[in-house]
C-alpha positions as CSV (number, residue, x, y, z in Angstrom):
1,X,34.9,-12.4,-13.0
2,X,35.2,-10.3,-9.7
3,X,32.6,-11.4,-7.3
4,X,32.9,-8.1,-6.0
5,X,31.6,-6.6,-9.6
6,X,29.6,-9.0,-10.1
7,X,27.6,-9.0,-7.2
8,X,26.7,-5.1,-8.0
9,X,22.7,-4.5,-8.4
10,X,22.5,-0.7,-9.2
11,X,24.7,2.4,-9.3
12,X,24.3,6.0,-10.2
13,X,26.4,8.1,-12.0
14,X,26.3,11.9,-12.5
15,X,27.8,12.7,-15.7
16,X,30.5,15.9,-15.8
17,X,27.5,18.3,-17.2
18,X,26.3,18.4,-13.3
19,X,22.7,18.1,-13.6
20,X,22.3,14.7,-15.4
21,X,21.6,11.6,-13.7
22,X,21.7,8.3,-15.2
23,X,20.9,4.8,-13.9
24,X,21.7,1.5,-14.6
25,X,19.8,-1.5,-13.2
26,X,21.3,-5.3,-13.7
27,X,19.5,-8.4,-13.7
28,X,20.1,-10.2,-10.2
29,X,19.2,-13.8,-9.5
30,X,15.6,-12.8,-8.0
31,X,14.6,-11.4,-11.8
32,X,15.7,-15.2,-13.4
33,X,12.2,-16.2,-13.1
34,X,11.1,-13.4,-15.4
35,X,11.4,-13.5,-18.9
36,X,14.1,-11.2,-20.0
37,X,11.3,-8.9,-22.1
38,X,9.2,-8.8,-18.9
39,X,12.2,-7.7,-16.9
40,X,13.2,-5.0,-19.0
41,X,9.5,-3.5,-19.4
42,X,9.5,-4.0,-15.5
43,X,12.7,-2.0,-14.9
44,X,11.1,0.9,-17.9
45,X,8.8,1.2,-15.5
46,X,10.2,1.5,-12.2
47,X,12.3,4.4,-14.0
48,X,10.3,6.1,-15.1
49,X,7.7,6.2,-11.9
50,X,11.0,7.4,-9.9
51,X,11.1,10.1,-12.2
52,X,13.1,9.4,-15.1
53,X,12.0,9.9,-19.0
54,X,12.8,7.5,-21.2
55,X,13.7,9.3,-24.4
56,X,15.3,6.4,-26.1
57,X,16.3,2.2,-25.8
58,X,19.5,0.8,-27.6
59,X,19.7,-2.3,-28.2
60,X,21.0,-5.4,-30.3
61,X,18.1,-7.9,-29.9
62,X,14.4,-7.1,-30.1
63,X,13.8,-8.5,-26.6
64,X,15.2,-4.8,-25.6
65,X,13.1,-2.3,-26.8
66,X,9.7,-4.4,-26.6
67,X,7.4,-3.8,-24.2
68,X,5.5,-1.2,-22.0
69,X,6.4,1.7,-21.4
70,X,7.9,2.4,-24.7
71,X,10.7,5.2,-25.3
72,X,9.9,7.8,-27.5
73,X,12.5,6.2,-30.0
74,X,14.2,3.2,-30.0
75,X,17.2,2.1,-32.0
76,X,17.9,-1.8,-33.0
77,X,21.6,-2.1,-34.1
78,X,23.5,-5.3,-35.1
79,X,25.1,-7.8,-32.9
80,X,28.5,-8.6,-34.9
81,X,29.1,-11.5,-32.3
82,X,26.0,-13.3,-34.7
83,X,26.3,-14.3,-37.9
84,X,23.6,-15.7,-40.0
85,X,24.5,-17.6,-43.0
């Protein structure tokens, strides 16, 4: 892996419609202490006090949209990487 890419915290990008701004947060090795459920709620949260609305969460395991503050929808799809049999 690139150190270089790894070693990114945060970036912003503004998509091509001009107005909207989206953010993406990763996990750095401060947040390892946290459980991954109580990082996510407290990234939701520093979002949305900077401003942002949370109108929906995506993700493949529960441990992504649990947790305050909620979205107004949230949408659990499959993992195919796990198979159950």
């Amino acid at each position: 892996m690139n150190v270089e890419l790894h070693n990114i915290r945060e970036f912003q990008v503004v998509a091509t419609s001009g107005h909207t701004l989206l953010r993406l947060s990763t996990r750095g090795l401060d947040d390892e202490v946290k459980g991954l459920q109580n990082y996510k709620a407290d990234v939701r949260e520093q979002l949305m006090g900077g401003g942002y609305s949370n109108w929906g969460i995506l993700g493949d395991q529960y441990s992504s949209i649990e947790g305050l503050p909620r979205a107004k929808r949230t949408f659990k799809l499959p993992n195919p990487l796990y198979y159950v049999s």
